[in-house]
KEKOL-511045 format. One record per residue (C-alpha): x, y, z; chain; residue number from 1. Coordinates in steps of 0.1 Angstrom, whole numbers, plus 5000, padded with zeros to 4 digits. Each point is the difference from the previous one (the first is absolute). Example, Ala and Ser with C-alpha at 12.3 -4.5 7.8 and 13.67 -1.06 7.14 Angstrom:
KOLVEX; 5123; 4955; 5078; A; 1
KOLVEX; 5014; 5034; 4993; A; 2
# end
This chain:
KOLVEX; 7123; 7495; 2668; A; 1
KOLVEX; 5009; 5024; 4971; A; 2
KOLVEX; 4981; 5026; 4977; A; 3
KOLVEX; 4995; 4984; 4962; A; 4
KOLVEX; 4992; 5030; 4976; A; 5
KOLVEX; 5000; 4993; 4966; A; 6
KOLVEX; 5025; 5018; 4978; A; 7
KOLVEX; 4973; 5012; 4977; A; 8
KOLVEX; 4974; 5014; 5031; A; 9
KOLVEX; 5006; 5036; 5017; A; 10
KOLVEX; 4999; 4994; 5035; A; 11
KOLVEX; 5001; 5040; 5019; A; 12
KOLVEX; 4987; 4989; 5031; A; 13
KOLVEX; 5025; 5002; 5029; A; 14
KOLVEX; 4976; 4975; 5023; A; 15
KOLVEX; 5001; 4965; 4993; A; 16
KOLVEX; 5000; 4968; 5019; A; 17
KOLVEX; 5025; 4973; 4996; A; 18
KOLVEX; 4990; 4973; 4979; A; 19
KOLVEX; 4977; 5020; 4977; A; 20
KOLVEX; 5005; 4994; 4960; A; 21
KOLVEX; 4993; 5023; 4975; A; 22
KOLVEX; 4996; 4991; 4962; A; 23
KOLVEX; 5008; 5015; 4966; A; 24
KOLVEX; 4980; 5033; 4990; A; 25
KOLVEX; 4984; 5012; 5031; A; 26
KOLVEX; 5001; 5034; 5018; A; 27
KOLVEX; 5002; 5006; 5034; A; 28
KOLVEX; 5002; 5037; 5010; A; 29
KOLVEX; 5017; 5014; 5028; A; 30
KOLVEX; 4977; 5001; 5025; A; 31
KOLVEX; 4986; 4967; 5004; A; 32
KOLVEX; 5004; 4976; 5031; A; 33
KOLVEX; 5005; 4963; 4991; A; 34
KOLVEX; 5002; 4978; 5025; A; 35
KOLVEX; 5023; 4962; 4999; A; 36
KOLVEX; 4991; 4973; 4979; A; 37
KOLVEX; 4981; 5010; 4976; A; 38
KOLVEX; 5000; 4995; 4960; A; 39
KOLVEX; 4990; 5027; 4978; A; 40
KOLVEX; 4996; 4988; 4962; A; 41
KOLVEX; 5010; 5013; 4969; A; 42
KOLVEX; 4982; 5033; 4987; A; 43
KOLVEX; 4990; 5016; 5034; A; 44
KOLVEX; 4996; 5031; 5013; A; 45
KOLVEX; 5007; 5011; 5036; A; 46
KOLVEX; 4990; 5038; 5007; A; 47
KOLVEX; 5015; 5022; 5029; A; 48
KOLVEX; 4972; 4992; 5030; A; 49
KOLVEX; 4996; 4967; 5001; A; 50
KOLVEX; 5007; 4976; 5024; A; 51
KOLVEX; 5005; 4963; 4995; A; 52
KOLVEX; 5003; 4972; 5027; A; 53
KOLVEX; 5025; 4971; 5002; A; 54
KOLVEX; 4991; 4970; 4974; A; 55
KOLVEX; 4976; 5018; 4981; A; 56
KOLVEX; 4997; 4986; 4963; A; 57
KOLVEX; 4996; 5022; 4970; A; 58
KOLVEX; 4995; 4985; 4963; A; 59
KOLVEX; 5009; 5016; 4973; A; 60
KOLVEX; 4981; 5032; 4987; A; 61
KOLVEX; 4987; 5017; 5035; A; 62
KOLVEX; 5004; 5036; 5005; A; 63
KOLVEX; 4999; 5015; 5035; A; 64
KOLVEX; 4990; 5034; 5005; A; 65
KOLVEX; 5005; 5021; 5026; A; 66
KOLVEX; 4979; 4991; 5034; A; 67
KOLVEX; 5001; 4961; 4997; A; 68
KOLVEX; 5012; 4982; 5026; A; 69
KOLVEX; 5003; 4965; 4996; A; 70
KOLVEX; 5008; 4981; 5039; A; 71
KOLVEX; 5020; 4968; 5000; A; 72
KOLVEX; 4989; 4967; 4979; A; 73
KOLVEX; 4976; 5015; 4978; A; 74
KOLVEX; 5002; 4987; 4961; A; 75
KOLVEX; 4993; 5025; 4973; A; 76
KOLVEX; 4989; 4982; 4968; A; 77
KOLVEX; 5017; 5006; 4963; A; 78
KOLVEX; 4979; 5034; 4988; A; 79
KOLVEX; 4984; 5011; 5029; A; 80
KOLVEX; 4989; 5035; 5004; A; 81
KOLVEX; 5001; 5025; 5026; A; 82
KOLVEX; 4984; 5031; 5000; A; 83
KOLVEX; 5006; 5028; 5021; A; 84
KOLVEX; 4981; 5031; 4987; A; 85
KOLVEX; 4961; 4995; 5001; A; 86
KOLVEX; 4994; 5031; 4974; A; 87
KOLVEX; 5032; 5001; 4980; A; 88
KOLVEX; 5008; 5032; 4978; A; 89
KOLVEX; 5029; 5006; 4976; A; 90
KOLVEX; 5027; 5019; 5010; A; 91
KOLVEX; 4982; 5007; 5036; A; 92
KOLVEX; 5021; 4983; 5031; A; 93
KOLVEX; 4984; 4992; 5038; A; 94
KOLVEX; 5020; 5016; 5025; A; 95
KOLVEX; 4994; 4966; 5013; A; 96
KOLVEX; 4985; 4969; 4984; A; 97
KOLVEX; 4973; 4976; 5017; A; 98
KOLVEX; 5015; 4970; 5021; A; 99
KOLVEX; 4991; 4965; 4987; A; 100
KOLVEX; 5014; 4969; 5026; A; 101
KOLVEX; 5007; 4964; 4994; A; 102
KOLVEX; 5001; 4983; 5031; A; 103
KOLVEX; 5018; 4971; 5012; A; 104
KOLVEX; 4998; 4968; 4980; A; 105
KOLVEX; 4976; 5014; 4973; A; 106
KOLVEX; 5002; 4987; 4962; A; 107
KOLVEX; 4989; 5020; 4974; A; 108
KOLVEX; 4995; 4982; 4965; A; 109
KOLVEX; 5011; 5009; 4965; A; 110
KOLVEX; 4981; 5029; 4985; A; 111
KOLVEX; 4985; 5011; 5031; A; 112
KOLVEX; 4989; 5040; 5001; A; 113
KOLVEX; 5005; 5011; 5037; A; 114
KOLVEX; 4981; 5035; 5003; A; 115
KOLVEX; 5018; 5026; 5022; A; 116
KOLVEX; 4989; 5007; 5039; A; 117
KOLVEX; 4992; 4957; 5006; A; 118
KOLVEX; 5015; 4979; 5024; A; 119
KOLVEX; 5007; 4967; 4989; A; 120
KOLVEX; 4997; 4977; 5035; A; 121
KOLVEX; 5025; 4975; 5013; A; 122
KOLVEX; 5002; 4966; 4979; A; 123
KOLVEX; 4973; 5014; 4976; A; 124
KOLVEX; 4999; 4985; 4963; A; 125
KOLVEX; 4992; 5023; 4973; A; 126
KOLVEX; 4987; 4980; 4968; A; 127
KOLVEX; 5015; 5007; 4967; A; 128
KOLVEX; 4987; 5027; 4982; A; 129
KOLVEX; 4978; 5013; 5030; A; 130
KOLVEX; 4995; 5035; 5002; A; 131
KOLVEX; 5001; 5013; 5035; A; 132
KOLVEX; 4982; 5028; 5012; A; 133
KOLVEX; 4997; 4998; 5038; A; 134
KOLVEX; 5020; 4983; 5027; A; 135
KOLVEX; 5004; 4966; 5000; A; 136
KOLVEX; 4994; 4983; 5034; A; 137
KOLVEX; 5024; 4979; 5017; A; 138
KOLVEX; 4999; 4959; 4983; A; 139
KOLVEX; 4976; 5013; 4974; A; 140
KOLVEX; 4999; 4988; 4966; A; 141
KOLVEX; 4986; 5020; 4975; A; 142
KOLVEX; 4997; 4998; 4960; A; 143
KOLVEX; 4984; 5020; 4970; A; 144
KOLVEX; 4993; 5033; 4993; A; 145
KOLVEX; 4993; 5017; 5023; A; 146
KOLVEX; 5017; 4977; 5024; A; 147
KOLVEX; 4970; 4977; 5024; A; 148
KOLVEX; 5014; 4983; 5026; A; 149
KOLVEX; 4996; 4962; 4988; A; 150
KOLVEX; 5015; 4979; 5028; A; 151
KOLVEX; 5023; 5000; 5035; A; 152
KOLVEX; 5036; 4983; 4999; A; 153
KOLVEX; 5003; 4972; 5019; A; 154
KOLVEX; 4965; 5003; 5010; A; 155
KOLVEX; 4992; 4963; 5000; A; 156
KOLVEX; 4966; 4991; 4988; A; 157
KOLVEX; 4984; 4970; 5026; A; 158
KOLVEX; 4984; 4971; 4980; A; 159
KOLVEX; 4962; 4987; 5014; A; 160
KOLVEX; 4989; 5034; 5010; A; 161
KOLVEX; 4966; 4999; 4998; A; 162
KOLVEX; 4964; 4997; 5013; A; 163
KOLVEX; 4999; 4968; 5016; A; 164
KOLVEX; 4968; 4980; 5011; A; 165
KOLVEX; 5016; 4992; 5037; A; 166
KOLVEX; 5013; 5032; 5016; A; 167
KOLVEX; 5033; 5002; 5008; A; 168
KOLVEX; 5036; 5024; 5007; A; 169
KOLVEX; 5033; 5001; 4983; A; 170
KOLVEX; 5032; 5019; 5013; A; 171
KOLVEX; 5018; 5018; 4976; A; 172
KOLVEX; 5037; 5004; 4991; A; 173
KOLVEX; 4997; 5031; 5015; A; 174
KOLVEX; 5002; 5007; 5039; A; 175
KOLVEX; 4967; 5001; 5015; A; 176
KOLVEX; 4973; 4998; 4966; A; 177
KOLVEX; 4979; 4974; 5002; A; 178
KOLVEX; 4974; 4995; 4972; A; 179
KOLVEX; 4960; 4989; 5008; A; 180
KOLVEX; 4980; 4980; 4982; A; 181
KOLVEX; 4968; 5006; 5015; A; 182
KOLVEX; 4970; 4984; 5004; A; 183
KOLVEX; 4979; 5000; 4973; A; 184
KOLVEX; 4961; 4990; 5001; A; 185
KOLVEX; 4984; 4994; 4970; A; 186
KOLVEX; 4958; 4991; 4994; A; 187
KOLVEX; 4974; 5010; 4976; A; 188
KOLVEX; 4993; 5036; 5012; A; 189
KOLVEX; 5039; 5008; 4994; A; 190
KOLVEX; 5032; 4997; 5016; A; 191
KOLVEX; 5012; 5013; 5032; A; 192
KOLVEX; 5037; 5004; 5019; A; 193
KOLVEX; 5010; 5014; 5032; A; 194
KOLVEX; 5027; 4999; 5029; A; 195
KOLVEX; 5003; 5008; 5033; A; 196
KOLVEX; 5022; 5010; 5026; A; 197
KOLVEX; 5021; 4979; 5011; A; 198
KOLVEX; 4989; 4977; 4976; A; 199
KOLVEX; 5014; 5007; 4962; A; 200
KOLVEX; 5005; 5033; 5013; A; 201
KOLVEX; 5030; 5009; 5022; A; 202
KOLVEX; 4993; 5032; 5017; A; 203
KOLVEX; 4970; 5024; 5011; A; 204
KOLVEX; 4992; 5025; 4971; A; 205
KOLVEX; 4997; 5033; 5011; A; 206
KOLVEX; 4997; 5012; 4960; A; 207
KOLVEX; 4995; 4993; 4965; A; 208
KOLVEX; 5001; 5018; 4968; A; 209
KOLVEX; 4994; 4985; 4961; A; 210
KOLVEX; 5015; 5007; 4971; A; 211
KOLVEX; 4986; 5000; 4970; A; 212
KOLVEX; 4998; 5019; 4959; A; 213
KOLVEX; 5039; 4992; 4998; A; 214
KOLVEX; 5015; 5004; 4966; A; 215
KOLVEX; 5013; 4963; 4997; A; 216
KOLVEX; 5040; 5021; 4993; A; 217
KOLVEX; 4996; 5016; 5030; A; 218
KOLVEX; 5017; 4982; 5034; A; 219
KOLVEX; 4987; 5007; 5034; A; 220
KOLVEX; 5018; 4999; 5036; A; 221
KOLVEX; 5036; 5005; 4997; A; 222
KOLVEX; 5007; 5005; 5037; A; 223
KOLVEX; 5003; 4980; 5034; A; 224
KOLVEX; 4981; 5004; 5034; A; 225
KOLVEX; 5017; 5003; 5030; A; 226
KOLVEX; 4979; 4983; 5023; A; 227
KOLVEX; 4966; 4998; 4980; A; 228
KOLVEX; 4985; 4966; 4988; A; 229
KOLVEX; 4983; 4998; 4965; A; 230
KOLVEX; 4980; 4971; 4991; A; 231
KOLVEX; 4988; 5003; 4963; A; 232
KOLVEX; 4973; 4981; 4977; A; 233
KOLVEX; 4995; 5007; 4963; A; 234
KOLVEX; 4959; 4998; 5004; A; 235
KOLVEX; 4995; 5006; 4962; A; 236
KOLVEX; 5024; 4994; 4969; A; 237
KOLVEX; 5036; 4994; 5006; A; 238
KOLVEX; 5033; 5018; 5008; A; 239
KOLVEX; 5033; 4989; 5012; A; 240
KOLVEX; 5022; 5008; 5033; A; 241
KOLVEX; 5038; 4998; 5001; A; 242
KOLVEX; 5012; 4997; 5037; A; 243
KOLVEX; 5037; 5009; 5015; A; 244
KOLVEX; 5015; 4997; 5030; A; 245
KOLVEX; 5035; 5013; 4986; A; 246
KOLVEX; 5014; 4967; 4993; A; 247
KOLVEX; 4970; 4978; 4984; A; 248
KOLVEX; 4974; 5013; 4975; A; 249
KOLVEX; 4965; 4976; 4993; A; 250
KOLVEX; 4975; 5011; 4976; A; 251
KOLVEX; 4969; 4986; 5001; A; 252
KOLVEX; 4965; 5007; 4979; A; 253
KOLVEX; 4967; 5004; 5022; A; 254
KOLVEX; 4974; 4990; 4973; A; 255
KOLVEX; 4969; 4990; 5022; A; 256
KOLVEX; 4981; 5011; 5029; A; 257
KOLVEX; 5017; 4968; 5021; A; 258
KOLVEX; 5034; 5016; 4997; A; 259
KOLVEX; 5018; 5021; 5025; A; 260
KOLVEX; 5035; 5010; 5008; A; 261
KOLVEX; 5007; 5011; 5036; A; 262
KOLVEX; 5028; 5026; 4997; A; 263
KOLVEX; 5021; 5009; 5032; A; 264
KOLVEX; 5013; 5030; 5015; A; 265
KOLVEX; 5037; 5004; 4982; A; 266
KOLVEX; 4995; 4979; 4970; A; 267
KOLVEX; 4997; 5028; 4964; A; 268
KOLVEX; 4972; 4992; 4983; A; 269
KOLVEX; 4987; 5006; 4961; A; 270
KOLVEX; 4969; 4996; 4984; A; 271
KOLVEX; 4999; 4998; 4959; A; 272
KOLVEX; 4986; 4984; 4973; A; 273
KOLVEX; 4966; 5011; 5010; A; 274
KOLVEX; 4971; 4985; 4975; A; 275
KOLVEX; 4975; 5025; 4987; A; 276
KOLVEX; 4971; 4989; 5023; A; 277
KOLVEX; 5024; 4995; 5030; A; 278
KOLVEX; 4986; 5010; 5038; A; 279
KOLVEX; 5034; 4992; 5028; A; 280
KOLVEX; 4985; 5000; 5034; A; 281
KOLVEX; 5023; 5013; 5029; A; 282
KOLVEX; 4996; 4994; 5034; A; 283
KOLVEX; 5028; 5017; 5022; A; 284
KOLVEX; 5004; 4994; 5039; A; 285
KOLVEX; 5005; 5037; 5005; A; 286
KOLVEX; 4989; 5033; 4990; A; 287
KOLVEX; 5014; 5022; 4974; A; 288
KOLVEX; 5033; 5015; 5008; A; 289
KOLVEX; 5025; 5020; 4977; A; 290
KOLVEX; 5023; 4995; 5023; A; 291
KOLVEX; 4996; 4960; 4996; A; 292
KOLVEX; 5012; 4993; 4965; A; 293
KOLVEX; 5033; 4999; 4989; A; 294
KOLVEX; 5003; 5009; 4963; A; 295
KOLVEX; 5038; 5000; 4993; A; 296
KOLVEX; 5011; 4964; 4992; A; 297
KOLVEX; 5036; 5008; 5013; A; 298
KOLVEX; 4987; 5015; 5032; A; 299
KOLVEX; 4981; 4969; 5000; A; 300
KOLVEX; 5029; 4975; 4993; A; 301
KOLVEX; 5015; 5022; 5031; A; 302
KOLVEX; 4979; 4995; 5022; A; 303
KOLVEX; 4992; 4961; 4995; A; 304
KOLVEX; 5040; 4997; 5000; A; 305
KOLVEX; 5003; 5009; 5035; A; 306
# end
């Protein structure tokens, strides 16, 4: 596959991949690593330390400043802007300037503002026009100013989840959740709902913990056990759970007492979305650990890959 450069572009860079185009009136310095396959639009600029994947889309108008480093697949919308310098004075230069990452897969719309220092996680969406000012997580979509994380891609939402009248189980899409709906006892003097073990409740609790006073943009969990069981019950209010076992990703919304999710050990779990009043009830089958969790995604995806 050959180079395209534009006859009216200024292509200095010595490091590019086959197949990668480059169109009329950008500037790509010296420096810069470009992987194969990619397409860089009309009016861009390409400083000396950056490094671009293979088939990594930029629209027109994008400037990237030394420290970026864009890994393969990621799209960069038309006018996006990066930043690389968090207090910026003329005619002053960093011996060297703050690292910003895109990651794998990532898409960031038109208009975006990208702060420097963030990590942008693997398949992440960033909405048009969001202003980002700390790392993205991995799936995450966030919007608005500053940028709240909104949604999960590909995090399928189950229909008929709900308190139900007759209790009852559901297995999720992903490997080893199972969602409760509990029993739920209802008379004059209020309403009650329970489980057991071994029934509605699939292992011996040696632990629990509540969480509670979350600001409804903040996101809890972020990590995996290694061994450890979580069962989890939003007692008052609401809030959502994504779960991922590295190759499906459910989200489901515990909104009533006769709701729980039963996370396993090597499944990543998030809690957003919280409601002002919410109270989530955790019951875990072990005690607390540090060395338990696992709160890289890619060392997760790692380790559930072999």
């Amino acid at each position: 596959m050959s180079l395209f450069f534009h006859e009216f572009s200024d292509v200095q860079a010595k490091h590019i991949g086959a197949g990668t185009n480059v169109w009329q009136f950008c500037v790509i310095l010296p420096g810069a690593k470009i992987g194969g396959e990619c397409n860089i639009c009309s009016h861009c600029l390409i400083e000396n330390d950056v490094v671009i994947g293979d088939r990594v889309t930029i629209k027109s108008g994008v400037q990237l400043w030394d420290g970026l480093r864009l890994e393969s697949d990621v799209f960069v919308g038309p006018n996006v802007t990066f930043t690389n310098d968090l207090f910026p004075r003329s005619k002053q230069h960093l011996e060297k300037f703050q690292s910003t990452v895109v990651e794998q897969g990532a898409s960031i719309g038109a208009n975006a503002t990208i702060l420097a220092g963030v990590t942008i996680g693997k398949l992440a969406m960033v909405g048009a026009g969001a202003v980002v000012t700390k790392n993205v997580p991995p799936h995450a979509i966030v919007v608005g100013n500053p940028a709240r994380i909104t949604g999960y891609v590909d995090a399928s939402l189950p229909s008929g989840i709900g308190a139900s009248v007759a209790p009852s189980y559901s297995e999720s899409t992903v490997r080893g959740v199972g969602v409760y709906c509990l029993p739920v006892i209802q008379d004059m003097r209020g309403s009650l709902s329970f489980a057991e073990v071994e029934q509605y409740l699939p292992f011996d609790p040696m632990r629990y913990f509540l969480v509670y006073d979350v600001k409804s943009h903040e996101i809890r969990g972020e990590h995996a056990h290694r061994d450890i069981h979580q069962f989890l019950v939003c007692v008052s209010g609401a809030c959502s759970v994504v779960v991922d076992d590295g190759i499906n990703r459910e989200e489901f919304e515990l909104n009533h007492p006769g709701i729980a999710i039963h996370i396993p050990p090597m499944v990543w779990g998030v809690q957003y979305k919280y409601s002002k009043d919410a109270v989530l009830l955790v019951l875990a089958s072990g005690k607390y650990d540090a060395d338990e969790y696992i709160r890289d995604y890619n060392e997760f995806l790692e380790l559930v890959n072999k």
